[in-house]
C-alpha positions, 0 to 999 in steps of 0.5 A, spaced: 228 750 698 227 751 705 220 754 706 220 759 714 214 760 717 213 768 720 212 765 727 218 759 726 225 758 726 226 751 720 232 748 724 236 742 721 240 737 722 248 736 721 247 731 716 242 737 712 246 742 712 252 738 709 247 736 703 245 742 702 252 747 702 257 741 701 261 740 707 262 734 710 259 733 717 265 732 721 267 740 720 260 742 721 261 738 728 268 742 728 264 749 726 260 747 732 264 745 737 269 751 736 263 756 735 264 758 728 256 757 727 251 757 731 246 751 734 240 749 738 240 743 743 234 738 741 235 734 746 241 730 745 242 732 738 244 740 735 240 743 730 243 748 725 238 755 724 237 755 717 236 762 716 243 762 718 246 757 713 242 762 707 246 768 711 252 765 710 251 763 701 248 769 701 254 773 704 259 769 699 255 770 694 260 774 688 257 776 682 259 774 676 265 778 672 264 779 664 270 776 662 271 782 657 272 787 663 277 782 667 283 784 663 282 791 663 
């Protein structure tokens, strides 16, 4: 689990990110550069913000279905 402190921002990398939500690096790069999410310039390289990324499977998040209410 990630942890944040109150007064930073936990930033990761491409290759973070990938792990952690399986998506391949190449559409992450893609998100970025059609800025479907958002990144902060480290020098050369981009970070992502991980509160956003915990945003995001938070807002996908779909509870489960009892299988007996599903044919009703």
């Amino acid at each position: 689990m990630i942890q944040q402190n109150s007064d930073k921002q936990e930033l990761l990398t491409f290759r973070e990110t990938s792990e952690w939500i399986k998506v391949k690096v190449p559409t992450l790069r893609k998100w970025a550069a059609q800025r479907k999410m958002p990144t902060v310039r480290i020098g050369r390289g981009l970070r992502v913000p991980a509160k956003w990324v915990s945003e995001q499977i938070q807002a996908g998040y779909q509870p489960a279905v009892d299988a007996k209410e599903v044919g009703r």
